[in-house]
N, C-alpha and C positions, 0 to 999 in steps of 0.2 A: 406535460409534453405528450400530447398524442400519436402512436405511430401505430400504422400496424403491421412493421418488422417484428420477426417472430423473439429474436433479442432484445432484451432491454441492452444489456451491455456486452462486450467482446474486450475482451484485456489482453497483452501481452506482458507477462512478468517472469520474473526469476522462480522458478520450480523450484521450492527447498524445504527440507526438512528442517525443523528447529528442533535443537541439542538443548534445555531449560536445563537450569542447575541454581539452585538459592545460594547465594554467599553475602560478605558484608563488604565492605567499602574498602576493607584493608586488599582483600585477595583484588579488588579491582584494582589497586597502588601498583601492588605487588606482580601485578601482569602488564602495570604498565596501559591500561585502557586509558579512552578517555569517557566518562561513566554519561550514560544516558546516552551515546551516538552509535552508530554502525560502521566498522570498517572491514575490509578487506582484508584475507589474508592468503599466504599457500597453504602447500597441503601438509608442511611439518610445522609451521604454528597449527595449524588446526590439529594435530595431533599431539603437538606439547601439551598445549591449554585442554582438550579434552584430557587429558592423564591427567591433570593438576585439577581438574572439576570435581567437586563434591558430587554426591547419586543424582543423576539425570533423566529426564521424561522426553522420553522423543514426540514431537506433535508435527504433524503438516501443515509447513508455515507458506512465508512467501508473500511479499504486499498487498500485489493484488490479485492474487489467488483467495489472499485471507478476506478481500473487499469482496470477490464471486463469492465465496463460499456465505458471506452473509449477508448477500445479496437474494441469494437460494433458498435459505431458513426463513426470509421475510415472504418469501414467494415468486421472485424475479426469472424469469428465464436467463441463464448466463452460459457464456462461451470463454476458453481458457487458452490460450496457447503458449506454449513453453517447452521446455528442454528439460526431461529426465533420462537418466542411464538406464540399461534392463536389467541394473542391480537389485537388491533388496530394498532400501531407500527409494528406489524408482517405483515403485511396486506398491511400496505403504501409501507414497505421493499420489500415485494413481487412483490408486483404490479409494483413499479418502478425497478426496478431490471430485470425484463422481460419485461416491456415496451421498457428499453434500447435497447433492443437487447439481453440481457445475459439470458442461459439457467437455471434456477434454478425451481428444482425439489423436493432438500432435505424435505423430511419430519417435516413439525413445529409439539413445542411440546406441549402438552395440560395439565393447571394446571401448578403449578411449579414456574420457575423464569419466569419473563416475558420478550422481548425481550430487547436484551443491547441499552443505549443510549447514547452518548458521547458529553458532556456539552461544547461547542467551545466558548471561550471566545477571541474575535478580535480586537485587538487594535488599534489607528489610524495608526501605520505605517504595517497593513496587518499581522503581526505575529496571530501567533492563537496558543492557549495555551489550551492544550486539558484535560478535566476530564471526565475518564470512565467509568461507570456500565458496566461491560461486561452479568448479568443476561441469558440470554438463549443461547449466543452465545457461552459459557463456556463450554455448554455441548454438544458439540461436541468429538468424541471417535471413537477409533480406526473403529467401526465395522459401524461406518457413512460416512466411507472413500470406497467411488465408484471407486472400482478398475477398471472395466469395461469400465467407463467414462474417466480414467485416461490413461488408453490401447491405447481410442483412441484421445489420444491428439499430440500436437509433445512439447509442453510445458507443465509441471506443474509448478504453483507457488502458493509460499507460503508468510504470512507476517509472521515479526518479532515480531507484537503485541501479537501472538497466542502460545509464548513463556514464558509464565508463572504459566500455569497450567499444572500437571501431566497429566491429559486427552487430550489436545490438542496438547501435546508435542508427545502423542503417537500417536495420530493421523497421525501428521504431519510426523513422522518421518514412519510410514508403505506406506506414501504415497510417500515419495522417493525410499523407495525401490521396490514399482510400479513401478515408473515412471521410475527407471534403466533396472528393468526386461521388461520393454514393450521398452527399445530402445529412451524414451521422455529425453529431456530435465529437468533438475531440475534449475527453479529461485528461489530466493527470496530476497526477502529486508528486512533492516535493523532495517528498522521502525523509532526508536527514540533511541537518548543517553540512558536513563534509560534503554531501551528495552536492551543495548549494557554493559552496567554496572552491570544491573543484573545478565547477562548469559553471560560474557565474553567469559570463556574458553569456552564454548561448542559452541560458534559463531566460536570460532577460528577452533576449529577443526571440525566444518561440512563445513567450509570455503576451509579447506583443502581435505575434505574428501566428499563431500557430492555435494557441489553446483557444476555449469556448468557458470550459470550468477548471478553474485551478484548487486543491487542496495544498494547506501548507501551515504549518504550526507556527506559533509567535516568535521562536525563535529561526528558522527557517527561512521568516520572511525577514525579520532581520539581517539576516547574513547576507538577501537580494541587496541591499543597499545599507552599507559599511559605515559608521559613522550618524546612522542619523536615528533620532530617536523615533518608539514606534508609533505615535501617533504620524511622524513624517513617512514614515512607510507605508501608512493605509491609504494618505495621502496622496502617493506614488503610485501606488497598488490600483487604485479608485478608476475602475470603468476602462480598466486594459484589457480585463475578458468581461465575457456575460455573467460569468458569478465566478467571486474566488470567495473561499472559504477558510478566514484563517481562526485554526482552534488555539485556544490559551490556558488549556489544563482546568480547574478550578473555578478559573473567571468566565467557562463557556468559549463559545463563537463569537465571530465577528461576521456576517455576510454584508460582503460588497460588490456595487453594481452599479454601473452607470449612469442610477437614478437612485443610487442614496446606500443606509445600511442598513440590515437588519441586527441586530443586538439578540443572543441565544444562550439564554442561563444553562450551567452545565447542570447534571442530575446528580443529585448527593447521594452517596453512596455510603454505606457503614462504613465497609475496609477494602483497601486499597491492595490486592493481591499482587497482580504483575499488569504493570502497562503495556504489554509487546500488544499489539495488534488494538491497540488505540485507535491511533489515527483511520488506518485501516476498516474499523467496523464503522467509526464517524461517517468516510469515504460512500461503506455498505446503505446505511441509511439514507443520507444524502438524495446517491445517485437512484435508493429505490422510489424516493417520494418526486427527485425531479422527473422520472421517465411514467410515473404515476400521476401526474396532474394536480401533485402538493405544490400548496404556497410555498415561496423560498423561508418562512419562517415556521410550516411544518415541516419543510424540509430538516431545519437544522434541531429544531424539536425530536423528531425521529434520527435524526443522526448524532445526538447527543445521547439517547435513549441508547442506542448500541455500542455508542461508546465505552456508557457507567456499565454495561453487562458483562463488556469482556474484560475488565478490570477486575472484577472479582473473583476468577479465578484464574489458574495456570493456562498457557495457551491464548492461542489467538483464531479460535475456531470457540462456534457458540456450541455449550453444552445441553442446552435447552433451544426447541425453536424459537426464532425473533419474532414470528407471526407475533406472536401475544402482546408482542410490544407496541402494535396495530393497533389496539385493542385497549390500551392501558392508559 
């Protein structure tokens, strides 16, 4: 994909710091999760469950925040916009976030909700079970959506997390039809099964109507259609955008496209540390090889490449640059 918009991509996501903590399967019972998915919570579960966590690592998370940021270690020019408070937490997010390499500008807000944090709970076989405060990151609204920024992008993306509130729903949604009227790309991911079970129909039909590239896990895309087995789903799935890209842990990708699949063996990796920001780096890769002028099957080569990277250790931020993975 050739352009010469000074962006490769422009995102709108949820600003959040991630709370990491190891524990085992019992303390996941024992709180009541439901293990591997993301939910929502206030602000006195998020303080329960933070008292009840074993020693914790704070990291600057966030879907696609975590997709810029390694987006920027592979080489991408990238643009962020999002919602932090002028708390402490706002400040770390800030600061890392433009350390990366990602442009972020958005205005924090002063007073109010303070920035969102999302409680990772990591079990010993790497699953991460996520619980949110979304707090400042919520408020995010239509008139916070930098069209100008988006004009000069040749991607926008979006997550499926930012799919639960009136406000960010309108956000998100003035910001596709930016990203059509300037000629950009429209992505976004699916996020998580809840994220897919809550807003079914309306996944289904901006799936149909809205997207260009879709991200979305095996089980995720399951959940788009209730009862049918998953080769019926790719089925389903086949030539509704220009590429969806559904990842299956182990067994790799699948990319599909109007004119057929491409098949993406995953990268074997020793050990399996913490999955959070999986998907996410997969997304990173991806969109840096599509807006680079990779085939869709070095596309998914290099996005499988970042995916085995940040699974090996804690966090969903690369601790080494991706360049190398250029390279490898």
């Amino acid at each position: 994909m050739a352009s010469d918009k000074p962006y490769h991509v422009v995102a709108i996501g949820n600003a959040i710091v991630d709370v990491l903590s190891f524990a085992d399967d019992r303390f996941i019972d024992e709180q009541q999760m439901r293990k591997g998915t993301m939910c929502l919570i206030d602000d006195a579960r998020a303080e329960g469950l933070y008292g009840a966590m074993g020693p914790s690592t704070e990291v600057s998370g966030g879907s696609a925040a975590n997709t810029l940021a390694g987006m920027a270690s592979l080489g991408a020019k990238t643009a962020f916009i999002g919602k932090v408070n002028n708390d402490e937490l706002g400040k770390i997010f800030r600061h890392d976030l433009n350390a990366s390499g990602v442009e972020f500008t958005t205005p924090e807000t002063v007073g109010g909700q303070p920035t969102a944090r999302c409680l990772i709970v990591v079990t010993p076989d790497g699953q991460r079970t996520m619980n949110t405060y979304l707090g400042a990151a919520g408020e995010i609204h239509p008139q916070d959506v930098d069209m100008g920024l988006i004009a000069r992008a040749q991607v926008f993306y979006g997550e499926g997390y930012m799919w639960d509130l009136d406000c960010t729903k309108q956000a998100l949604r003035k910001a596709f039809a930016t990203a059509k009227e300037v000629g950009a790309k429209v992505a976004f991911t699916l996020s998580d099964v809840f994220c897919v079970e809550r807003s079914r129909e309306e996944y289904l039909q901006m799936i149909a109507e809205d997207f260009d590239i879709l991200f979305c896990n095996h089980e995720e895309a399951k959940a788009l259609y209730p009862g049918k087995s998953f080769d019926e789903v790719l089925d389903a799935l086949e030539g509704q955008c220009e590429v969806i890209a559904v990842t299956c842990g182990s067994k790799g990708s699948i990319i599909l496209t109007p004119n057929g699949r491409v098949q993406v063996d995953a990268i074997w990796v020793t050990e399996v540390v913490d999955t959070t920001g999986a998907g996410d780096l997969y997304a990173a890769g991806f969109l840096y090889g599509y807006t680079h002028g990779l085939s869709l099957a070095e596309c998914g080569r290099l996005a499988s490449a970042c995916a085995s990277d940040i699974i090996t250790h804690l966090g969903a931020r690369a601790q080494k640059p991706l360049k190398r993975l250029l390279v490898a």
